[in-house]
C-alpha positions in Angstrom: -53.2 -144.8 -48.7 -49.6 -146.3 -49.4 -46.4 -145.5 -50.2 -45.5 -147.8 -53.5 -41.9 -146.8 -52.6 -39.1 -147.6 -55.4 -39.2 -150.2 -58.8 -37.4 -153.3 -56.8 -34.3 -153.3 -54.6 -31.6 -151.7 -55.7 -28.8 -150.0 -54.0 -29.7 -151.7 -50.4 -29.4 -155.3 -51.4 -25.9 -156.1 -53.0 -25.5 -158.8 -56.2 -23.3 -162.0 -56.9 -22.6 -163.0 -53.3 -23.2 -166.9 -53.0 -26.5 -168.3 -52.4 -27.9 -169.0 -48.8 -29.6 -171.8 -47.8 -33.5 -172.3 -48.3 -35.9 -170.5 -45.4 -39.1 -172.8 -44.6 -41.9 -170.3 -46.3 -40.2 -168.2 -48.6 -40.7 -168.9 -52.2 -38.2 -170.2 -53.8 -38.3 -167.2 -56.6 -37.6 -164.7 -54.2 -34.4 -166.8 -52.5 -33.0 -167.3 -55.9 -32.9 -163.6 -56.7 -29.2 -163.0 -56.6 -29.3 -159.5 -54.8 -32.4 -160.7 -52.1 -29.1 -163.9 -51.4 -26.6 -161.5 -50.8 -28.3 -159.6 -48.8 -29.3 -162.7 -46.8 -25.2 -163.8 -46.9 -24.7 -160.6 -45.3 -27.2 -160.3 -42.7 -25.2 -160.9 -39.5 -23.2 -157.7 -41.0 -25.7 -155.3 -39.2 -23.2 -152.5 -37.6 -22.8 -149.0 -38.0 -23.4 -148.1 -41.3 -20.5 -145.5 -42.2 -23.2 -144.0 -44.6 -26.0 -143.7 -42.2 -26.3 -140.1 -40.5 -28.2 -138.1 -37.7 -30.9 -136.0 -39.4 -30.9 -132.4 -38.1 -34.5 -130.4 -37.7 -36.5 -132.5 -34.6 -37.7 -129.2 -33.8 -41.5 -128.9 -35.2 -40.3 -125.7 -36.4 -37.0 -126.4 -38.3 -37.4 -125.6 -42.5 -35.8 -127.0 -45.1 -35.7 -125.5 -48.2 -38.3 -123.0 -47.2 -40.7 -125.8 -46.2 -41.6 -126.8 -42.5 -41.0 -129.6 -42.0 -43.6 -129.9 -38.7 -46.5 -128.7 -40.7 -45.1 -131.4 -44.0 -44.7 -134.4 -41.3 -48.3 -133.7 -40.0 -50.0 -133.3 -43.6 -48.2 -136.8 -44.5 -49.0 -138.4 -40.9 -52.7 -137.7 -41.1 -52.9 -138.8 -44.6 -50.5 -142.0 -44.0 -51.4 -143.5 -40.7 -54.3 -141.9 -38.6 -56.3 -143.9 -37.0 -54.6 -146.9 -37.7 -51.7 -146.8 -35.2 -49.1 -144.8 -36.0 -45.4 -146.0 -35.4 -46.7 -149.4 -34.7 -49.3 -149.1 -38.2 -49.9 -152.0 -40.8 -51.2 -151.5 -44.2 -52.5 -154.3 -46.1 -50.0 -156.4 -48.9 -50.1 -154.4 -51.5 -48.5 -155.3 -55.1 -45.1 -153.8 -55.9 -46.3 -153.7 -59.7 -44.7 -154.0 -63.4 -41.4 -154.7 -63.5 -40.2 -155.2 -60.0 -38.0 -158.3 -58.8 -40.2 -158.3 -55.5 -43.8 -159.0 -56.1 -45.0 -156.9 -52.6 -45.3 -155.9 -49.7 -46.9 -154.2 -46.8 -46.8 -150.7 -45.7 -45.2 -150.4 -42.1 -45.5 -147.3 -39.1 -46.5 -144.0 -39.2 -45.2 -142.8 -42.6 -46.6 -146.2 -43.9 -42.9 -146.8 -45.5 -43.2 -150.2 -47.9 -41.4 -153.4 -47.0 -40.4 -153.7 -50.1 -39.0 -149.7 -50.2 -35.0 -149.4 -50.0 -34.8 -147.6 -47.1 -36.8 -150.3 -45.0 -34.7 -153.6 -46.6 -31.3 -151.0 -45.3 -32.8 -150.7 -42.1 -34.2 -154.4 -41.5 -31.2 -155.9 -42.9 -28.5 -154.5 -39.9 -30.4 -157.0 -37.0 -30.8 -160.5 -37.1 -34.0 -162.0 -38.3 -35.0 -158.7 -40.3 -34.7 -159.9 -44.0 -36.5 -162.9 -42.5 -39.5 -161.1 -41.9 -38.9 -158.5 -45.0 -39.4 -161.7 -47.2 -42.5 -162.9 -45.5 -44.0 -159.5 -46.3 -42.8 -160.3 -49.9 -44.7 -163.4 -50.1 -47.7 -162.0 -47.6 -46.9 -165.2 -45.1 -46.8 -163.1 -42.2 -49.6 -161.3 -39.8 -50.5 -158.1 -39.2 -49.8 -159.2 -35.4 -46.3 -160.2 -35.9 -45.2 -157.2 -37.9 -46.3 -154.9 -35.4 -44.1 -157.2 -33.0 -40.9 -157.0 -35.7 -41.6 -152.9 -35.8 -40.8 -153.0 -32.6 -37.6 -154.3 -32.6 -36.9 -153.3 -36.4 -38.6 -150.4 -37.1 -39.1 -148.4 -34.2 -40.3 -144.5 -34.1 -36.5 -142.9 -34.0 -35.9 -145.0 -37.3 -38.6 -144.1 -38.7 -38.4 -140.7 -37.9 -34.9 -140.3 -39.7 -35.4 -142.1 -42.5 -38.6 -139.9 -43.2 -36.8 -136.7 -42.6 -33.8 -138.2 -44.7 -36.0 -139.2 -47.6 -37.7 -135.7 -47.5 -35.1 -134.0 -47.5 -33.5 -135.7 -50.2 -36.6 -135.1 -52.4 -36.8 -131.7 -51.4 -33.4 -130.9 -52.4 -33.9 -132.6 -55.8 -37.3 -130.0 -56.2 -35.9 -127.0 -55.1 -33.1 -127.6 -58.3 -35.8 -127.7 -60.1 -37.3 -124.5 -59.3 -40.3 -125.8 -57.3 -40.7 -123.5 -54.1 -43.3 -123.3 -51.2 -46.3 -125.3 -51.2 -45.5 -126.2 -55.2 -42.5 -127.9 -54.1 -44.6 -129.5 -51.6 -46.7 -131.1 -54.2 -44.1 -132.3 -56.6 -41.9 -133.9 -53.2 -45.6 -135.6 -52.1 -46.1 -137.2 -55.4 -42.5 -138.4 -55.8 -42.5 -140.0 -52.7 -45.8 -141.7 -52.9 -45.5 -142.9 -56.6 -41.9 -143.8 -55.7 -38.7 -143.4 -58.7 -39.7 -142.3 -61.8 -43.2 -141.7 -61.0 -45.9 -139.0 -59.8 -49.0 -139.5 -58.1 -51.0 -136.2 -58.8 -54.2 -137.1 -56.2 -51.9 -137.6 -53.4 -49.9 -134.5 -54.1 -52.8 -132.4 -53.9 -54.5 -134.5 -50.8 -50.5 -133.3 -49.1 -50.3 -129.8 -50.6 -54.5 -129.0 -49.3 -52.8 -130.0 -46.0 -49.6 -128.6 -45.7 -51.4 -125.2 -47.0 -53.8 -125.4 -44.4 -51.4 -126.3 -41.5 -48.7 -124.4 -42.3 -49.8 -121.3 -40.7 -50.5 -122.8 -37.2 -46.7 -123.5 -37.4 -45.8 -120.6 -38.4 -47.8 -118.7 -35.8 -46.6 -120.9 -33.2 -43.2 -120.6 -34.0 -43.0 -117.0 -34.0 -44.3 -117.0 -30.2 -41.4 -119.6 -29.0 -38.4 -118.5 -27.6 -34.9 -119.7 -27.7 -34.2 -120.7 -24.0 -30.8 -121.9 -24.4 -31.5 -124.4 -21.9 -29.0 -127.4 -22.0 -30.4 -130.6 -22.6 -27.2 -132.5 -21.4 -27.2 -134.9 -24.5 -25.6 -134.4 -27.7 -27.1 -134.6 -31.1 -25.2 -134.8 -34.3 -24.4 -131.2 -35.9 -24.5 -132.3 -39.6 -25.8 -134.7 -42.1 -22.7 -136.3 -43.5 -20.2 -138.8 -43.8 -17.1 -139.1 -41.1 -14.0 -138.3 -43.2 -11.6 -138.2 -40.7 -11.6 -138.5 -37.0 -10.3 -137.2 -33.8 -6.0 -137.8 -33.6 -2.9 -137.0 -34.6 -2.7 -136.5 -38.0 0.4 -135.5 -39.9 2.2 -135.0 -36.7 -0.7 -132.3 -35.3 -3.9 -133.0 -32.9 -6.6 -132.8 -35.3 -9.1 -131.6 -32.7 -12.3 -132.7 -33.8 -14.3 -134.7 -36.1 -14.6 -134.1 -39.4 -18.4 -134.5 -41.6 -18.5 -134.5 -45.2 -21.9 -133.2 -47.4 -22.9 -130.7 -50.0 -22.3 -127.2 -49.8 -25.7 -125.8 -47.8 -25.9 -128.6 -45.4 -27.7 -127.4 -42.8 -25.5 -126.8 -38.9 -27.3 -127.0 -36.3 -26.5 -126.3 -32.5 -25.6 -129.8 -30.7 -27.3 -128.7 -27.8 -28.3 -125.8 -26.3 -26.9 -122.8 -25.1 -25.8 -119.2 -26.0 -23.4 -118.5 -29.0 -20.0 -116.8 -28.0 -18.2 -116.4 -31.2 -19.3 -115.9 -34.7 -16.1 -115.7 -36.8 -16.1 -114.2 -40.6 -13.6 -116.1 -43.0 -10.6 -115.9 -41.2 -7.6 -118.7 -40.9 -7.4 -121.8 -40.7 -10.9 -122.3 -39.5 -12.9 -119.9 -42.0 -15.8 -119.1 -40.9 -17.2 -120.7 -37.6 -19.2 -120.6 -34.5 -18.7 -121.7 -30.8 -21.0 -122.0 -28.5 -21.3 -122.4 -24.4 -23.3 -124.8 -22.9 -24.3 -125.9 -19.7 -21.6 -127.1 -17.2 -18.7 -125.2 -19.3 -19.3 -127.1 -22.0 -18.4 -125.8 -25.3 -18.8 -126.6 -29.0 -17.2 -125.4 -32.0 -18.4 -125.0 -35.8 -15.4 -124.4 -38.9 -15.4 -124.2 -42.3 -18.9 -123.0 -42.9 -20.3 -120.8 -45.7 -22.3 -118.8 -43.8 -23.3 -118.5 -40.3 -27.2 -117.4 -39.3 -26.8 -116.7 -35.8 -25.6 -113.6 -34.0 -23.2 -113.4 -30.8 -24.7 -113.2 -27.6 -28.2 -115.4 -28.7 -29.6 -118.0 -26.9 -29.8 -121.0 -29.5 -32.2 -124.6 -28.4 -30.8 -127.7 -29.7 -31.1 -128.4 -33.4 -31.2 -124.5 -34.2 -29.8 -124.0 -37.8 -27.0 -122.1 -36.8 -24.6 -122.4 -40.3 -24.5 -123.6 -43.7 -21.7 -126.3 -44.4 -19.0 -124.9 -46.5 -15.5 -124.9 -47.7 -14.2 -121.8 -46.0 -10.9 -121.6 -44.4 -8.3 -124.4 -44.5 -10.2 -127.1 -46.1 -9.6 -129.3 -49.6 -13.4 -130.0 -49.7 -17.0 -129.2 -48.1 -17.3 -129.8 -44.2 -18.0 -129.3 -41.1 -15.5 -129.4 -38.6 -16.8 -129.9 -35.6 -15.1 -129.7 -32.0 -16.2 -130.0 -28.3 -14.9 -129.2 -25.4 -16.3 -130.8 -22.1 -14.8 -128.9 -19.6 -14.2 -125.0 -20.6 -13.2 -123.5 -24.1 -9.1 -123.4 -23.1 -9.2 -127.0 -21.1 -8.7 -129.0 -24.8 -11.4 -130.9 -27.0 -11.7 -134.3 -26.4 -13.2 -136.7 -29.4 -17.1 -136.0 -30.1 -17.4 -139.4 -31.1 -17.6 -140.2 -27.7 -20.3 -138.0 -26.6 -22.9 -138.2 -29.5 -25.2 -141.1 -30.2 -24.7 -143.9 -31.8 -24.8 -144.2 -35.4 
């Protein structure tokens, strides 16, 4: 069973850049696509992307829109890749179909994402060599031996895992619009995601939704007996899904103290590490509502603008807890979070976060 992913390339590869010189291999149909070009003109570009964003919820039992997303990630593991190697899996090619500008691919690691699939060209695309190997997948000129190799290096387990939870959670958003809840939403996000943009694939959503239905209470039941320790993991994580606005500086003639992380109203906080919350603040100043937390080694963190806070003072909170909802609360011209930390006690000054979360 494989993801078809999405009708083509689209937003990942861009158009009208000049052509690049013929590879030994490919077909020359593929190389004179104007958008498969560019993105080849481009491919020593392969930085940060400004876009790209740490995806809150490792936990096994963090929800999203009601759903959890331990008990959805195993019901579309087991289906996907079982058996046939997980991270490091290889479907066989498979045909894009009708009306794409790339005739195929091959479905890679544990969420068997296609080659051909936007998210995989965006990801393959940032490191040298990767469209290389994306268009040998097009053109089935490659082995299963050497794609396992360029997963590896390409496509390895904390990439997949964030573009899965990204793409979920984008799909889950766009079903919970639409009224779908629970195990219903389940089945519509299931069939979107295997049938790709514009279409359903009703088998697989039931094969997903029989799973998750079954599964669903071991999480629950598990996560009702775990405890928040509060124990400090002594890394960072990123506290939002967003996009960096503005940074850590002077700005306007005033220490902007933090970082700030643009997304929709209801973007999910969570806690950047572990630790016990010390302040929950209702709407009040400049900050609005917010939440600061103490870690380990007086290390502190801090939380403005949100719409709502779901923790209480005084609780012990693990890393990647939901603690807030962004929001627009306080002094702010749009949704954000604002987020501050503070390395060595709440009153010694916030140094830039940048500088102590992974890189993006």
């Amino acid at each position: 069973n494989i993801f078809v992913g999405l009708d083509g390339v689209t937003s990942a590869i861009p158009s009208g850049l000049p052509d690049v010189p013929q590879n030994p291999g490919i077909p020359p149909e593929l190389l004179n696509d104007p958008r498969i070009a560019g993105a080849l003109q481009q491919e020593q570009d392969y930085g940060t992307d400004p876009d790209a964003t740490s995806t809150p919820g490792t936990d096994e039992c963090a929800t999203y829109q009601g759903i959890n997303f331990g008990a959805l990630q195993e019901s579309i593991e087991q289906i996907e890749s079982r058996g046939v190697g997980g991270y490091h899996a290889v479907g066989p090619w498979r045909s894009c179909g009708s009306g794409c500008r790339i005739p195929g691919g091959r479905a890679l690691g544990k969420y068997q994402y296609m080659t051909y699939r936007d998210e995989v060209i965006d990801v393959f695309r940032r490191k040298p060599g990767g469209l290389e190997i994306l268009q040998r997948s097009w053109a089935n000129a490659i082995s299963e031996t050497e794609l396992r190799e360029a997963i590896k290096k390409y496509f390895p387990p904390d990439v997949q895992e964030r573009v899965f939870r990204q793409d979920m959670q984008k799909l889950l958003n766009a079903g919970y619009r639409m009224g779908y809840r629970g195990s219903d939403l389940v089945y519509r996000v299931a069939g979107w995601h295997h049938a790709g943009t514009g279409g359903f694939t009703a088998w697989y959503a039931d094969d997903v939704k029989g799973y998750y239905e079954k599964t669903k209470n071991k999480y629950t039941q598990k996560c009702q007996q775990k405890q928040e320790s509060g124990k400090c993991t002594g890394q960072f994580i990123w506290p939002a899904q967003g996009i960096i606005t503005s940074g850590f500086g002077m700005r306007n003639g005033r220490l902007h103290a933090g970082i700030d992380i643009a997304n929709q109203i209801g973007t999910p906080i969570i806690a950047a590490d572990s630790g016990t919350v010390r302040k929950v603040v209702p709407n009040k100043g400049a900050c609005g509502i917010y939440v600061e937390i103490e870690h380990c080694d007086k290390r502190w963190t801090r939380y403005c603008h949100l719409s709502e806070a779901t923790v209480k003072v005084d609780t012990k909170v693990n890393q990647g807890k939901l603690i807030g909802k962004m929001g627009s609360t306080g002094r702010s011209t749009g949704p954000h979070l604002h987020f501050e930390l503070y390395p060595n006690g709440r009153n010694r000054g916030a140094v830039d976060p940048i500088k102590h979360l992974p890189k993006r």
